[in-house]
C-alpha positions as CSV (number, residue, x, y, z in Angstrom):
1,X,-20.8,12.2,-11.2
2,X,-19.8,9.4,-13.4
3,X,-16.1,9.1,-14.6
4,X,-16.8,9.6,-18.3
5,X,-18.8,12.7,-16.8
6,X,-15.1,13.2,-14.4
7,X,-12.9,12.7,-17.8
8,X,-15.1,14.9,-20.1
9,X,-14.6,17.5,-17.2
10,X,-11.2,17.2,-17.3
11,X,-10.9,17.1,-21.0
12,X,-12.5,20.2,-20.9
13,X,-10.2,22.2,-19.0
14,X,-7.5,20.5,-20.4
15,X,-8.5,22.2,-23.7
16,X,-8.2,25.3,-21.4
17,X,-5.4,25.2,-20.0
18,X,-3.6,24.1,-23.8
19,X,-5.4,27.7,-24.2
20,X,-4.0,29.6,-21.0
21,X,-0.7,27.7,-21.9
22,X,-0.6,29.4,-25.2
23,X,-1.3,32.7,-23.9
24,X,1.9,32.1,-21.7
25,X,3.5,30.9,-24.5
26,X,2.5,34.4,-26.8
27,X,3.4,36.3,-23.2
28,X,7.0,34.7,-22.9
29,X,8.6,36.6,-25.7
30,X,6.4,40.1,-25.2
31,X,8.4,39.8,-21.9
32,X,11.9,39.2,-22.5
33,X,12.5,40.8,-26.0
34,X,11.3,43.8,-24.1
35,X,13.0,43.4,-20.8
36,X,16.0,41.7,-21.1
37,X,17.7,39.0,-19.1
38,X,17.9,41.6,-16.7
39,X,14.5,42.7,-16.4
40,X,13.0,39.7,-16.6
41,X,14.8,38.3,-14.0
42,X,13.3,40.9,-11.5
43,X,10.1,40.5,-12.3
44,X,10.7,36.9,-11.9
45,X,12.0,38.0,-8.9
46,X,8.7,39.5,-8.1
47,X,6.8,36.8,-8.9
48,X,8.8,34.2,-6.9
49,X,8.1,36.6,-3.7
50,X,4.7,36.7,-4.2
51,X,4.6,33.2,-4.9
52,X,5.9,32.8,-1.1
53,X,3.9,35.0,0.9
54,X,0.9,34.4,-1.0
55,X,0.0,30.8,0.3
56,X,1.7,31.9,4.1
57,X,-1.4,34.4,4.0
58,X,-4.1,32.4,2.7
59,X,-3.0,29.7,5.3
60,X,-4.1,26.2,3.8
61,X,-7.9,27.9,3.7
62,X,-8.4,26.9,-0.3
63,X,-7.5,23.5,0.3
64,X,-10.1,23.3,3.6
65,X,-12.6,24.6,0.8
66,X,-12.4,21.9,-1.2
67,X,-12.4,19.1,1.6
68,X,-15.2,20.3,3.7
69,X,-17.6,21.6,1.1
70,X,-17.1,19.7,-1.9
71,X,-20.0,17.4,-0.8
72,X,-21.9,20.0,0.9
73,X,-25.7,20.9,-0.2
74,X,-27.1,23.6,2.3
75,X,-26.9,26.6,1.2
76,X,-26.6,28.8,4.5
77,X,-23.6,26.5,5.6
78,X,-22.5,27.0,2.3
79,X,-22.7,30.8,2.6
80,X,-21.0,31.0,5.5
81,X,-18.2,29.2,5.1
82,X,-17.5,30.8,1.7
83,X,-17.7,34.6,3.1
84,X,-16.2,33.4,6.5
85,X,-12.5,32.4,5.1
86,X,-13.2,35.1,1.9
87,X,-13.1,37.7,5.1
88,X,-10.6,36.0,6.9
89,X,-8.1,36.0,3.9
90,X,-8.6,39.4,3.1
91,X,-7.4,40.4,6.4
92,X,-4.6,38.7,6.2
93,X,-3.7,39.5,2.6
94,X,-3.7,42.7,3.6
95,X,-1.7,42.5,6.3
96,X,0.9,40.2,4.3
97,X,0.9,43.0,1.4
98,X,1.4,45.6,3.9
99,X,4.6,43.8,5.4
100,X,6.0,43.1,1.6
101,X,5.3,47.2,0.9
102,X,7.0,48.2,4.5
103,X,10.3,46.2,4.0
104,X,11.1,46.4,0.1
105,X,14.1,48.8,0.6
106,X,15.7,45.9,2.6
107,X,14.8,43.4,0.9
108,X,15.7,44.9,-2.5
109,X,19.0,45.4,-1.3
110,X,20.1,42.3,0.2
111,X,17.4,39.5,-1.6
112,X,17.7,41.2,-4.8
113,X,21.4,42.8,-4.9
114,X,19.7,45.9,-6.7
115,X,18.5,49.0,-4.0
116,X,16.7,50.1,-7.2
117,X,14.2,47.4,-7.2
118,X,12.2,48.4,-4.3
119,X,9.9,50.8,-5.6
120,X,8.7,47.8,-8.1
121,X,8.4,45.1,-5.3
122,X,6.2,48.1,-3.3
123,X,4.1,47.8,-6.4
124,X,4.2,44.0,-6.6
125,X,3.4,43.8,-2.7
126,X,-0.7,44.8,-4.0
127,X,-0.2,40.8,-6.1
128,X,-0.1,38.9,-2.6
129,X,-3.7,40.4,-1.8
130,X,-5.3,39.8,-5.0
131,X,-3.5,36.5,-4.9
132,X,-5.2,35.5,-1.8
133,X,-9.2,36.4,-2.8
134,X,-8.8,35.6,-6.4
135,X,-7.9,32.1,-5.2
136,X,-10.7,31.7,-3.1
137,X,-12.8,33.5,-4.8
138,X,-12.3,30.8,-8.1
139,X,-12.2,27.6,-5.7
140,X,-15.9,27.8,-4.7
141,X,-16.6,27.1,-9.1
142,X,-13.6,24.6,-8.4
143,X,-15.5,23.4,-5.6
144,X,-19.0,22.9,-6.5
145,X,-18.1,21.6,-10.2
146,X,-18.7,24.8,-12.1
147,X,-16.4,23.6,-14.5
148,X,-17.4,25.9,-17.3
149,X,-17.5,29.3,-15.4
150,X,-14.1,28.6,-13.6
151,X,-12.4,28.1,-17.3
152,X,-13.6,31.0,-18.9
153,X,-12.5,33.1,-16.2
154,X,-9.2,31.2,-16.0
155,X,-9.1,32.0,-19.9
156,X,-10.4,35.5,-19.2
157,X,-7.5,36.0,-17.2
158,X,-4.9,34.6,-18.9
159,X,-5.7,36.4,-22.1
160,X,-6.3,39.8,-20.4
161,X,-2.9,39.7,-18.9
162,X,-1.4,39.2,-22.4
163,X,-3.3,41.8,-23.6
164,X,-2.7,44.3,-21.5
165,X,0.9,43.8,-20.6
166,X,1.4,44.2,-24.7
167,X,-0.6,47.8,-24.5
168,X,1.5,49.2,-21.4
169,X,4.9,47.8,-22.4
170,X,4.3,49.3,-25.9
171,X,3.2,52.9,-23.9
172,X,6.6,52.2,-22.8
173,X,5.8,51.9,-19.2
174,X,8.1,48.6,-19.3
175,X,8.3,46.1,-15.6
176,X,6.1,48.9,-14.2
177,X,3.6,48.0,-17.3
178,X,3.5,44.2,-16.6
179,X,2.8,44.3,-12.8
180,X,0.1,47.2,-13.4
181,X,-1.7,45.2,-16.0
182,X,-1.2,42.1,-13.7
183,X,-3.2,44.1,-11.2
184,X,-5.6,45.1,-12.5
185,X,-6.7,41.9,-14.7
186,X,-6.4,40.1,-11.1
187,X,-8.7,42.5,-9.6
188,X,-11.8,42.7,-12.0
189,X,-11.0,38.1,-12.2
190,X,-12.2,39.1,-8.4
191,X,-15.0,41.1,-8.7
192,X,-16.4,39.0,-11.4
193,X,-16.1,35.9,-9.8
194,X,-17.7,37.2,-6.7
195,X,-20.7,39.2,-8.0
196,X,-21.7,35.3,-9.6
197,X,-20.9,33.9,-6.1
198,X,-23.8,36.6,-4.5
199,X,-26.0,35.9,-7.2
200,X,-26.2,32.3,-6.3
201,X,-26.0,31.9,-2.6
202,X,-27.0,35.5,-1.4
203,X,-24.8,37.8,0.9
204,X,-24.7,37.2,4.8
205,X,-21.8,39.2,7.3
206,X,-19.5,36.1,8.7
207,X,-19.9,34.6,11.8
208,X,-17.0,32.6,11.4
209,X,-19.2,29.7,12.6
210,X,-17.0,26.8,11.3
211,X,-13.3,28.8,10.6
212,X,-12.4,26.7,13.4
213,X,-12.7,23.8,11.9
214,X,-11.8,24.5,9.0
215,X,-8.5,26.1,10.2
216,X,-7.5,23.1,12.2
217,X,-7.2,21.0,8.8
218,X,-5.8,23.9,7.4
219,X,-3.1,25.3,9.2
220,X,-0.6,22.0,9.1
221,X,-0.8,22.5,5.5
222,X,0.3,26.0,6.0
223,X,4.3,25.4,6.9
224,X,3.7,22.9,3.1
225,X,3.3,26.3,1.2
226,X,6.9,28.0,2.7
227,X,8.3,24.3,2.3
228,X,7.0,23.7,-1.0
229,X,8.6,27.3,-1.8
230,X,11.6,26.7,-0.6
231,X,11.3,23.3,-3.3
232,X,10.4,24.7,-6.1
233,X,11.4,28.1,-5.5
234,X,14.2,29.2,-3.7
235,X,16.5,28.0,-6.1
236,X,16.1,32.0,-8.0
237,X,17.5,33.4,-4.8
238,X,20.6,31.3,-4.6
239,X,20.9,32.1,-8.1
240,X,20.4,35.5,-7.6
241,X,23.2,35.2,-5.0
242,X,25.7,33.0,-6.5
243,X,25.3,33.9,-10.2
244,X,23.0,37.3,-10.4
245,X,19.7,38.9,-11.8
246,X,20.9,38.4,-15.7
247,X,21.3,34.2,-14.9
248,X,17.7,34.2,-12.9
249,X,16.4,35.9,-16.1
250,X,18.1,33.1,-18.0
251,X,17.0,30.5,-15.8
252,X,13.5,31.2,-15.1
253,X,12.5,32.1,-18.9
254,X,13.5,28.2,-19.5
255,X,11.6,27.0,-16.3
256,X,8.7,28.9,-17.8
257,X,8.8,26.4,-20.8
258,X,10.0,23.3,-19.0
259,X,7.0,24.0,-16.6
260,X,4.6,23.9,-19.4
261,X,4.2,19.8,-18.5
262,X,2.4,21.1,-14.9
263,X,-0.7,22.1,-17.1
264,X,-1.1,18.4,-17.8
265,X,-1.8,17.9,-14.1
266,X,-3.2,21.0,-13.3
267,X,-7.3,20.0,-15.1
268,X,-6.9,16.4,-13.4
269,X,-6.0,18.1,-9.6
270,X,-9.2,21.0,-10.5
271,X,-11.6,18.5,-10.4
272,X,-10.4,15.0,-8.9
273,X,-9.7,15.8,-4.8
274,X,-13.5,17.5,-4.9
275,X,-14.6,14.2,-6.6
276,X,-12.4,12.0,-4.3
277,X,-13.4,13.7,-1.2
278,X,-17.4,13.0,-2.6
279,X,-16.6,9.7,-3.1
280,X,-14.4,8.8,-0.2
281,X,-17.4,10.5,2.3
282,X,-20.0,8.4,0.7
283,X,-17.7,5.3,1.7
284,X,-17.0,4.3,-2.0
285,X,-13.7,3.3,-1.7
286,X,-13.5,1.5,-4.5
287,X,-14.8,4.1,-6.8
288,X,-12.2,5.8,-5.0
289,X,-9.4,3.6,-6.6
290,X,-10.1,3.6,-10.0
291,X,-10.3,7.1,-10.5
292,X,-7.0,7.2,-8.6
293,X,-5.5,4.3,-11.2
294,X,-6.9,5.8,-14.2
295,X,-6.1,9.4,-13.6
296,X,-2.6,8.1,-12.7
297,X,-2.4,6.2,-16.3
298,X,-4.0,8.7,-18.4
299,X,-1.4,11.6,-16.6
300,X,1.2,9.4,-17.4
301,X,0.2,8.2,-20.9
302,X,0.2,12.5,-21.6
303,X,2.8,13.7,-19.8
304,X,5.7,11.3,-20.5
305,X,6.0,12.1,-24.7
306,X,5.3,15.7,-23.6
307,X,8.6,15.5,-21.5
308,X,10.4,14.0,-24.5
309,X,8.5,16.6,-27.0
310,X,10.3,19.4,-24.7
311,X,12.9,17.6,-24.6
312,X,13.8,17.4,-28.2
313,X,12.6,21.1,-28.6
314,X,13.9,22.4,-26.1
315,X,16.6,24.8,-28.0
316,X,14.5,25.6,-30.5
317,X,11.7,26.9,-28.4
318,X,14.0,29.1,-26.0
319,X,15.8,30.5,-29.1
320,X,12.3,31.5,-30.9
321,X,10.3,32.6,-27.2
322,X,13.4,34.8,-26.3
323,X,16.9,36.2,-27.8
324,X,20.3,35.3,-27.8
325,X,20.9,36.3,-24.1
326,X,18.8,33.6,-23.1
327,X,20.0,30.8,-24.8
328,X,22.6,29.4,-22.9
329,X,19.6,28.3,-20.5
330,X,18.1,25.5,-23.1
331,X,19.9,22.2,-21.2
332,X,17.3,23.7,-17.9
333,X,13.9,22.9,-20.0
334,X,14.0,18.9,-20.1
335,X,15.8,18.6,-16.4
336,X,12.4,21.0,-15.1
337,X,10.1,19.1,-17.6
338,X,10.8,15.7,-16.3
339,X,10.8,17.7,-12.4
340,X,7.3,18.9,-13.5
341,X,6.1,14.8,-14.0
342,X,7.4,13.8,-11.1
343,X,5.7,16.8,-9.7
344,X,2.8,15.3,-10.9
345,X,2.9,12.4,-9.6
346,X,3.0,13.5,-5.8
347,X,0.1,15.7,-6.8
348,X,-2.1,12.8,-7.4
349,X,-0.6,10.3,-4.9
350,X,-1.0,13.2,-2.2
351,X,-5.0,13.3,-2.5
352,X,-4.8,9.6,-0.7
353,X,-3.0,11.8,2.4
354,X,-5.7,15.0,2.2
355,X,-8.7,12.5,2.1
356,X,-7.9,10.2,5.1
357,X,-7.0,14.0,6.9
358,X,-3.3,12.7,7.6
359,X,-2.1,15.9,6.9
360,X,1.2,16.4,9.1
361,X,2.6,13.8,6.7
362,X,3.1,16.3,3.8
363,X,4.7,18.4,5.8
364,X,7.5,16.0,6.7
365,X,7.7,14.6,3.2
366,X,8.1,18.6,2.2
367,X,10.5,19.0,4.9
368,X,13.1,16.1,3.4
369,X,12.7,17.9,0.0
370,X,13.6,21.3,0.9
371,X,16.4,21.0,3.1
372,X,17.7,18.3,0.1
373,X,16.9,20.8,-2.2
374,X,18.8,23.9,-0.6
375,X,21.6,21.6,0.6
376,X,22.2,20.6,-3.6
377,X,21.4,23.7,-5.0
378,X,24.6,25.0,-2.5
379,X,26.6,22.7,-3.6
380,X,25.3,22.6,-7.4
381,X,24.9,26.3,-8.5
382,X,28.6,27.7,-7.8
383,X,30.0,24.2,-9.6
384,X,27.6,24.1,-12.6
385,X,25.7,27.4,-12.5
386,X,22.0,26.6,-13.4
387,X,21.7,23.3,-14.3
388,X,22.9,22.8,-11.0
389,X,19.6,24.7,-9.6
390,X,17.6,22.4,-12.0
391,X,19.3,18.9,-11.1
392,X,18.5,20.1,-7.2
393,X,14.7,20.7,-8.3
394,X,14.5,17.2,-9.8
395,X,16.4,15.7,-7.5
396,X,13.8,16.6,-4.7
397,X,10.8,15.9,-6.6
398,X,11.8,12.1,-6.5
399,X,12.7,12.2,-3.0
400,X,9.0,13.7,-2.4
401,X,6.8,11.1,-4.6
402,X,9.1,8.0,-2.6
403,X,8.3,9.0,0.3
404,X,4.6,10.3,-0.7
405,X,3.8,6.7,-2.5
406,X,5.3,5.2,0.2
407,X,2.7,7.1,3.3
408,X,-0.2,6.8,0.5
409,X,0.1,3.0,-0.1
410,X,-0.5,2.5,3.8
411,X,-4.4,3.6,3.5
412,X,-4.9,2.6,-0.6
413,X,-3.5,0.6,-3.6
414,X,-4.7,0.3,-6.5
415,X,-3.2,-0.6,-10.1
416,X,0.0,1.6,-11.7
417,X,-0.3,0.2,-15.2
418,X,3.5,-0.2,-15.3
419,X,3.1,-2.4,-18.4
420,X,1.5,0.6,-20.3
421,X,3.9,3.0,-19.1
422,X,6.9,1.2,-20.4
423,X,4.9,1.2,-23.8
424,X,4.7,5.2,-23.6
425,X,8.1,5.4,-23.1
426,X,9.5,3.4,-25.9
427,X,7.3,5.7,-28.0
428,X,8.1,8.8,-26.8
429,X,11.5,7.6,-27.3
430,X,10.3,6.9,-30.7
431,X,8.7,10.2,-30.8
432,X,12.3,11.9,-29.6
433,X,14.8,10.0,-32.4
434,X,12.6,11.7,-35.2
435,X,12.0,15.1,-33.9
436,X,15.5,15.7,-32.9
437,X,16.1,15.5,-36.8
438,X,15.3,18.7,-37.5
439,X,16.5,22.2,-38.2
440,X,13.7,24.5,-36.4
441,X,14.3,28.2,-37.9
442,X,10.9,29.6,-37.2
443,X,7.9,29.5,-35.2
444,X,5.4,27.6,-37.8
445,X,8.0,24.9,-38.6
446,X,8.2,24.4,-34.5
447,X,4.3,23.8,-34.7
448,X,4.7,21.4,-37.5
449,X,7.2,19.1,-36.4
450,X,5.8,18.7,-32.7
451,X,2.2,17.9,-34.6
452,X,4.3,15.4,-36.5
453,X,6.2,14.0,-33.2
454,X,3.0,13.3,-31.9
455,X,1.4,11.9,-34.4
456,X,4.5,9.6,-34.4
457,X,3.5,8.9,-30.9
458,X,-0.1,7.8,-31.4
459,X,1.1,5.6,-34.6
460,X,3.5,3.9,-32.3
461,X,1.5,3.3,-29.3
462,X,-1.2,2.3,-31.7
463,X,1.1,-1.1,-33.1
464,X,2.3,-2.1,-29.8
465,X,-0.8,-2.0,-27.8
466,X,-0.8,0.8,-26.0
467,X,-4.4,2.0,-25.8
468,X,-7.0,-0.4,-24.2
469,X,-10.5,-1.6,-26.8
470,X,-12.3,1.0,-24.7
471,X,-9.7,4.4,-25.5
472,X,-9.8,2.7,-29.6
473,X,-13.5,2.4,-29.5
474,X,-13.8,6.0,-28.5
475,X,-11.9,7.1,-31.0
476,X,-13.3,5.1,-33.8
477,X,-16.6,6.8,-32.5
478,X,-15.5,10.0,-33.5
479,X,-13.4,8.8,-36.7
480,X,-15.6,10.0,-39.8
481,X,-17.4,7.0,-41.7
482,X,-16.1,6.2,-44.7
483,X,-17.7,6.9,-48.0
């Protein structure tokens, strides 16, 4: 796999994921103009709970998917392995839903403040199963580069959810509407994904020849999901605490925008560990560090005037996405977008600790960041309310990529392009004076004066230098001739 193969890849779900991002973008305000702060906040609620128990049952599995097979050709280990941890995480899916369903009255009493909310976590519990073997279930396309198939049913997915969460809410079924259509979008993702997956390599029963293995490079990573939780996370239930369901509504409708920057990393992760962990079993370390350098520039190069972008936007978007209940949250979106770069930063520094198998490190690194992170947002959230819970997220994020550059450097280095990235930010600064300007009153001016930040952006970077011969020759390539 060459790298312009590698970057048209992730170009490619890039594209998709600007896609799947709009479709959250068109969901955002479906939700809360029908819910309410209120609402919203419990499926939010929900959501974080789900988001918790989810990765607890699936056990680190997905992640031994992608390091054990990614370079894997024979088809009956192949088959194997993939029904082996598909069975494995059912079982425990179920067993993790089944808990979730069983203790909702309690939990909906003293997590939630609100007895009333059980009966729509019971019907949330059914997310942490489908959760589990959707996941798996779309990491073998991840896995063995089925780039194509894996974003269209990403897409699919996305887009189904919207549409069918706008047919029940309009029935007037409300929260119970969104977590129904959640379902069953969720489930027929599943049964898609793995009627291809028999077509291809066949159906066998499990022997559970290598779940051993796999589980022992697994389950260290396992303690990282409630860790990473706790992180990025727990945050809603101190709110929920301290401050109520109404401020987590608040709260995590501008998270949902500030978080809009983890879709830059989110293509680059899809398809670089697989191709790392190739590369790095083929003992080609050096190929190894340039698609680490480069993936780090290009990231960085994308993400930092998105940051700004949000930044400059940021009250403008929550007042168009939402109503006037929700505003008072705008001054969350650029702390969580510039938590959501550094986010992406450890993402792509922590694929030096996954390939060299030294696991127990991220755990310890998560470890420092969550008890940081609880002990701020403790102090933060009854002081400031929830910018407090937002200065704790960011706050922990930069503890995690010091300490995660820090263990990564010790097994590779490679370049950081700082020169470039101090060139991005004085045109994203650039980009920030002129789009903070305007008056935004509706949605197609918001389009129009981001198009025009970053074209302000390019033009910038363009007269100091900030793309290489290489980046201007591809896009003189696709620059019409002239007549």
């Amino acid at each position: 796999m060459s790298y312009q193969k590698f970057a048209r890849d992730v170009g490619f779900i890039g594209a998709v994921q600007a896609l799947t991002s709009l479709g959250a973008f068109f969901l955002l305000p479906i939700i809360t103009k029908t819910l309410g702060t209120y609402d919203y906040g419990l499926w939010a609620q929900i959501n974080i709970t789900v988001s918790l128990i989810s990765p607890l049952a699936l056990m680190g599995l997905s992640m031994g998917f992608v390091r054990f097979l990614s370079s894997e050709t024979e088809k009956k280990i192949i088959r194997e392995a993939v029904y082996s941890i598909l069975f494995f995480v059912t079982l425990s899916g179920l067993l993790a839903s089944f808990l979730l369903y069983t203790f909702a009255e309690p939990l909906a009493t003293f997590g939630f403040k609100d007895p009333e909310a059980t009966y729509f976590i019971q019907a949330g519990s059914f997310l942490i199963l489908l959760n589990v073997i959707e996941s798996v279930s779309l990491f073998y396309f991840r896995v063995f580069r089925q780039i194509k198939k894996f974003s269209y049913l990403t897409l699919f997915e996305t887009f189904g959810k919207l549409f069918f969460i706008l047919i029940l809410i309009k029935m007037g079924y409300g929260l119970l509407g969104v977590i129904v259509a959640t379902l069953m979008v969720q489930s027929f993702i599943f049964l898609i994904s793995l009627v291809d997956i028999i077509s291809q390599i066949g159906f066998a029963i499990p022997r559970f020849t290598y779940i051993k293995e796999y589980l022992q490079f697994s389950l260290p990573l396992t303690p990282n999901a409630l860790i990473r939780w706790v992180t990025e996370s727990s945050d809603r239930y101190l709110v929920t605490y301290f401050l109520g369901l109404g401020s987590v509504g608040v709260y995590s409708a501008a998270c949902s925008i500030g978080n809009l920057i983890q879709l830059f990393v989110s293509p680059l992760q899809l398809i670089l560990l697989p191709e790392l962990s190739k590369l790095f079993d083929e003992n080609k370390i050096d190929q190894v560090r340039i698609y680490m350098s480069h993936s780090l520039r290009y990231f960085l190069l994308i993400t930092i005037p998105a940051v700004f972008g949000l930044s400059a936007l940021a009250k403008p978007l929550l007042g168009l996405l939402t109503t006037q209940d929700f505003l008072s949250g705008w001054m969350v979106i650029p702390i969580i977008a510039l938590s959501g770069l550094l986010a992406g930063i450890f993402q792509i520094f922590v694929n030096i600790i996954f390939l060299v198998k030294k696991t127990k490190s991220t755990t310890y690194i998560n470890i420092v960041a969550a008890a940081s992170n609880v002990l701020l947002n403790l102090l933060l959230i009854p002081s400031i309310g929830i910018i407090g819970a937002a200065l704790s997220t960011l706050i922990s994020y930069f503890l995690m990529i010091v300490l995660c550059i820090r263990v990564s450097m010790k097994h590779f280095v490679f370049d950081f392009y700082f020169y470039d990235i101090a060139k991005s930010i004085f045109s994203s600064l650039a980009m920030y004076l002129f789009v903070s300007r305007f008056t935004i009153s509706n949605i197609y001016e918001l389009f129009g004066v981001a198009g025009m930040g970053a074209l302000i952006y390019i033009f910038v970077m363009f007269i100091i230098g900030g793309f290489s011969k290489y980046e201007l020759s591809i896009v003189k390539k696709f620059t019409p001739p002239r007549l």
